[in-house]
NUDREN-582571 format. One line per field, with one value per atom (N, C-alpha, C): residue number from 1; x, y, z; atom name. Coordinates in Angstrom, 2 decimals, decimal comma. Layout:
# residues N
num NUM ...
px X ...
py Y ...
pz Z ...
atomo CA ...
//
This chain:
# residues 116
num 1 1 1 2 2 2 3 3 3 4 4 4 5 5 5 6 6 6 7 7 7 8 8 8 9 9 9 10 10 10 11 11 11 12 12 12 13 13 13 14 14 14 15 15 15 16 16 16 17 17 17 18 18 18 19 19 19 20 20 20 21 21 21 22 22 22 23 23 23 24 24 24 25 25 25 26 26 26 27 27 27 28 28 28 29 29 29 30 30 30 31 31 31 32 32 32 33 33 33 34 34 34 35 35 35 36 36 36 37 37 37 38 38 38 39 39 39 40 40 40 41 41 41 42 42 42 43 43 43 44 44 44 45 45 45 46 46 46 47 47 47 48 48 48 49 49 49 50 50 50 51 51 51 52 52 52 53 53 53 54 54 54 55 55 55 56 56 56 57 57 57 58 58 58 59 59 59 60 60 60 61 61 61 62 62 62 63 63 63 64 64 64 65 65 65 66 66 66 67 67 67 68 68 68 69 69 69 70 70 70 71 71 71 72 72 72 73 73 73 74 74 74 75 75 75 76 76 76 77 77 77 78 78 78 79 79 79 80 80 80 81 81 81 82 82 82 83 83 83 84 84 84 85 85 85 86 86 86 87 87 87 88 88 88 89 89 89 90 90 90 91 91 91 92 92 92 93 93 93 94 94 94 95 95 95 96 96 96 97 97 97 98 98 98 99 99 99 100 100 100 101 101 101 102 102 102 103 103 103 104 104 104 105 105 105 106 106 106 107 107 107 108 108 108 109 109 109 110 110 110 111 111 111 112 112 112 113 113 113 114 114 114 115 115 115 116 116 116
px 0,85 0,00 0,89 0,32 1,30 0,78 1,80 1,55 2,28 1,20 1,95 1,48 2,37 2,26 3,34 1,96 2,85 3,39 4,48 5,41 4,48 3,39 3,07 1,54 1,48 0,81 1,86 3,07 4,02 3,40 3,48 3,81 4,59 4,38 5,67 5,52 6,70 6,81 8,00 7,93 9,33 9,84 11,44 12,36 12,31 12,56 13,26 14,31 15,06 16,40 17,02 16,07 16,72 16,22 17,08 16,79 16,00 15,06 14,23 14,83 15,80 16,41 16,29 15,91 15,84 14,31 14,11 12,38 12,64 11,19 10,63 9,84 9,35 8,22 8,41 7,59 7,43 7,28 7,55 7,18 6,36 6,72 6,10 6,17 4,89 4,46 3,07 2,95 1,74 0,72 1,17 0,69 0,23 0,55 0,32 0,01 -0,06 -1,01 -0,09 0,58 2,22 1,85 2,27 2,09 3,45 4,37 5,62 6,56 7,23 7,94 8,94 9,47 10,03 9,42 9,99 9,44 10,38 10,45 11,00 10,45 11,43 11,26 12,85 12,07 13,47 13,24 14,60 14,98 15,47 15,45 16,07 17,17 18,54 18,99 19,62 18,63 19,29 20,74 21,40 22,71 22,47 23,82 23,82 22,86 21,85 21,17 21,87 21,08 21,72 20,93 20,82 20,70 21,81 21,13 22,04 22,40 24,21 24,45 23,30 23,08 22,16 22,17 21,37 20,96 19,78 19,56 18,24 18,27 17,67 17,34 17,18 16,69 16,48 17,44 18,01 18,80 18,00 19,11 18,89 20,14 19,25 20,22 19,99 21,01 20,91 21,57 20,62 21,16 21,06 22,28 22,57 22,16 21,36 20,63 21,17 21,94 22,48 22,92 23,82 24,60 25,98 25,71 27,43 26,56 26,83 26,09 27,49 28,07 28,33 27,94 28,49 27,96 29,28 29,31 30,34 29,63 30,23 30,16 30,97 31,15 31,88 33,42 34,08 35,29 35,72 34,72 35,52 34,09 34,45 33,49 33,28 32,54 32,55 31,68 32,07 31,35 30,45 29,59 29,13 28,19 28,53 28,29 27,25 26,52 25,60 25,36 24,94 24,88 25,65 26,07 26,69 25,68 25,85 25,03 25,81 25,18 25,57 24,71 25,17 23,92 24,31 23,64 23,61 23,12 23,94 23,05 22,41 21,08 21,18 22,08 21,34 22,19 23,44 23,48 24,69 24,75 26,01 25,70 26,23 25,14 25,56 25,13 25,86 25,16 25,31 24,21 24,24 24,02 24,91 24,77 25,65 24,34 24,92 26,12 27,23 28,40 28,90 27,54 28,17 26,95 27,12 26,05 25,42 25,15 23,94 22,85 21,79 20,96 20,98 21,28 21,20 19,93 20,07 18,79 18,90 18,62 18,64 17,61 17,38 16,85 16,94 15,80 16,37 15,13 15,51 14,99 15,12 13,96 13,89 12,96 13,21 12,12 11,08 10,00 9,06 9,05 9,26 9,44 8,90 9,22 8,18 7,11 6,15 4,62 4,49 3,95 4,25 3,01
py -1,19 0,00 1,24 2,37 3,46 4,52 5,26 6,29 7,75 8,64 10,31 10,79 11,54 12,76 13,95 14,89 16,33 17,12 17,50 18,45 19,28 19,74 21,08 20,04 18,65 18,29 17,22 17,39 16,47 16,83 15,76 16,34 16,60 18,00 18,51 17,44 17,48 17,03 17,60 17,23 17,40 16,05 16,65 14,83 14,76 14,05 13,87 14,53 14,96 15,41 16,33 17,00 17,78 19,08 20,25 21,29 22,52 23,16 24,35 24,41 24,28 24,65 23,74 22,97 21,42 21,50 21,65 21,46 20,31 19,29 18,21 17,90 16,91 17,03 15,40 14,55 13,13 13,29 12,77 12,77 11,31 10,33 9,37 8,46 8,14 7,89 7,20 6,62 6,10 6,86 8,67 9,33 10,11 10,02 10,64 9,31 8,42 7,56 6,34 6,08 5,33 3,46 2,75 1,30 0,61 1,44 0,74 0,72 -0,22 -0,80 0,19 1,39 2,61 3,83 4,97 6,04 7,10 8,12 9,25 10,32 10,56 12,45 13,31 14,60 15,73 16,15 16,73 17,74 19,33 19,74 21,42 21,36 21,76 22,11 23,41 24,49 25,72 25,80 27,22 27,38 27,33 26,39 26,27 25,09 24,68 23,28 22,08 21,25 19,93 18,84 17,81 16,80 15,85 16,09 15,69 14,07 14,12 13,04 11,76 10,91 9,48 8,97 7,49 6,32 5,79 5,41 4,88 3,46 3,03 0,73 0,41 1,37 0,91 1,86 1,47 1,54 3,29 3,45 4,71 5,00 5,88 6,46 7,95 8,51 9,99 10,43 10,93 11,71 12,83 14,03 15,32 15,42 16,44 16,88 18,31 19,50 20,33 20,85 21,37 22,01 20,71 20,78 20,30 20,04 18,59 18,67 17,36 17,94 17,24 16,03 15,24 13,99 13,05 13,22 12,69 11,49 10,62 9,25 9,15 8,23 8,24 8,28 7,22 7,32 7,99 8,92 9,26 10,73 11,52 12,85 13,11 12,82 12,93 14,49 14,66 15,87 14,98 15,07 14,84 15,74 15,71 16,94 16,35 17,31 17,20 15,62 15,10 13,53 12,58 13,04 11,83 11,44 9,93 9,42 8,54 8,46 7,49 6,64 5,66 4,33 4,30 4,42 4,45 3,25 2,07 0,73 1,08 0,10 0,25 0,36 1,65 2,02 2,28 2,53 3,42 5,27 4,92 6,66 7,81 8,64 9,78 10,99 12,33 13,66 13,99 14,71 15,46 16,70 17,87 19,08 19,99 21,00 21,99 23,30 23,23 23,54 25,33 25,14 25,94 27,44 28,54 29,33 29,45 27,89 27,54 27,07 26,49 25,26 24,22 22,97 21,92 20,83 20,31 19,60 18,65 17,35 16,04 15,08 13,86 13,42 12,05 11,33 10,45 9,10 8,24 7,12 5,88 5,78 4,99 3,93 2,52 1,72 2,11 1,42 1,63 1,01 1,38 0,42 -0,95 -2,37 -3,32 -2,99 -3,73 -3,51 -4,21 -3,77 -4,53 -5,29
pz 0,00 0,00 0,00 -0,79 -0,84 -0,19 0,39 1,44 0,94 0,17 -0,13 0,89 1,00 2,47 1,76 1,56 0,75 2,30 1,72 2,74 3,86 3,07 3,90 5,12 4,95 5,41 6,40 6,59 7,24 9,29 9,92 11,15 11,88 12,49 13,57 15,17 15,38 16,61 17,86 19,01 19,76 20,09 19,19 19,50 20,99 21,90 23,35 22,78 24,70 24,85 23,39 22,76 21,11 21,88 21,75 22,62 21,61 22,08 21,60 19,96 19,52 18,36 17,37 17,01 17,00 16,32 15,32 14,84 13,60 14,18 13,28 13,07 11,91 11,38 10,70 11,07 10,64 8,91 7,96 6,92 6,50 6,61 7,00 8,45 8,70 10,33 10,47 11,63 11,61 11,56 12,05 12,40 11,03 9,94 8,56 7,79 8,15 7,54 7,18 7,14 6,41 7,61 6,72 7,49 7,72 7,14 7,31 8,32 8,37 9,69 10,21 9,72 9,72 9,38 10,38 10,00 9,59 8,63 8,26 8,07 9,17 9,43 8,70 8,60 8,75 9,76 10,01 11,39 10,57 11,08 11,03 12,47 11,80 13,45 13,06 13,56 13,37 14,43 13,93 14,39 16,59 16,74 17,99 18,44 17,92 18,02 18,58 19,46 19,43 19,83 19,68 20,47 21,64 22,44 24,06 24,22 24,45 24,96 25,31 24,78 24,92 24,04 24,73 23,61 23,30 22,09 22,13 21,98 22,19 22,10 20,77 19,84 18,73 17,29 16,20 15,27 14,79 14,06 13,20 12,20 11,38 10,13 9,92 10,12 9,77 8,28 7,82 6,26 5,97 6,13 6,23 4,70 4,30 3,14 2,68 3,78 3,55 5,06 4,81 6,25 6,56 7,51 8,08 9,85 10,03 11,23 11,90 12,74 14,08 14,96 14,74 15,49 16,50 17,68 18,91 19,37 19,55 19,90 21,13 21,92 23,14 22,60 21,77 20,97 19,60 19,18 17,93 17,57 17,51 16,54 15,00 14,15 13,13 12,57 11,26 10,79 9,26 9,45 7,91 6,91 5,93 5,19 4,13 3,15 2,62 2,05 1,60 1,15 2,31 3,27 3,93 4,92 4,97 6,23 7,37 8,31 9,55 9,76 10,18 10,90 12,73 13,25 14,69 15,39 15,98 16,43 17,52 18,06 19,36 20,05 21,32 22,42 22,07 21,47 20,67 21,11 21,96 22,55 21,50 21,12 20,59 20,50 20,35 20,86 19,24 18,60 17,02 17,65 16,76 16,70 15,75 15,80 14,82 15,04 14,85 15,57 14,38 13,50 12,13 12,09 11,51 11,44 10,79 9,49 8,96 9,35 8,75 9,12 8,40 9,17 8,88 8,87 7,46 7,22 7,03 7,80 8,27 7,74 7,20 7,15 8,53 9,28 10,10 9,85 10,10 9,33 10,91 11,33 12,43 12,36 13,24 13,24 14,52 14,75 15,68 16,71 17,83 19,10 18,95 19,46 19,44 20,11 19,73 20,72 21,63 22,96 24,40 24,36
atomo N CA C N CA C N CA C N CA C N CA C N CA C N CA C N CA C N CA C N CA C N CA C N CA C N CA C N CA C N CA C N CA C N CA C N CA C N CA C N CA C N CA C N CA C N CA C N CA C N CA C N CA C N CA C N CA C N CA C N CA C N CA C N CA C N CA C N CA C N CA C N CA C N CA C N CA C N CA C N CA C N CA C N CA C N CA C N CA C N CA C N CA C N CA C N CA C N CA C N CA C N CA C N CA C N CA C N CA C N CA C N CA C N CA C N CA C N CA C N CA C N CA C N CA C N CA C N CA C N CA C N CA C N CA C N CA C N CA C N CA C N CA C N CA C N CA C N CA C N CA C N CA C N CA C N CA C N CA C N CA C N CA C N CA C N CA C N CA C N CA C N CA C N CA C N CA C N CA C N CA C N CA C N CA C N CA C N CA C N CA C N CA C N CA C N CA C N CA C N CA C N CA C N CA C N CA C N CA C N CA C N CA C N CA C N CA C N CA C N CA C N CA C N CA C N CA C N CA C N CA C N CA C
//
């Protein structure tokens, strides 16, 4: 089954631990109608933005779309720039932020908790 969801009908949300600077919007979700086992959102991380030191239980992929966005891991800091992506395993500790006086535009691509 196919799921369009035009931009201006995407939903906003607040990530956890992503501070005031930090705006998102599900693009596909259960919440915009989508049945699939993952969901994708963009982020905006205007200048000075971040998301705080933690982990989550479940996998992710981040795909920088424009800007230059910051990403520290407990052993190593990376920068990735427009087209580059990361895969994040579970519990995988990491802080993203925007370190530059652009905005950075993220794509992030997550699965859905299991159901209890």
């Amino acid at each position: 089954m196919r799921n369009i969801v035009r931009f201006k009908d995407a939903h906003a949300y607040k990530a956890p631990l992503h501070d005031e600077t930090v705006h998102s919007m599900f693009l596909q979700h259960k919440l915009t109608g989508s049945e699939g086992e993952n969901w994708v959102s963009i982020s905006y991380y205007l200048p000075g933005a971040r998301a705080e030191m933690s982990a989550a239980p479940l996998e992710r992929t981040y795909v920088v779309l424009d800007g230059q966005l910051t990403v520290e891991f407990e052993d190593e800091t990376v920068l990735l720039d427009p087209m580059d992506s990361v895969y994040i395993g579970p519990n995988e500790t990491r802080e993203a932020r925007n370190d530059t006086n652009g905005i950075v535009t993220m794509l992030v691509v997550m699965p859905y908790p299991p159901e209890s």
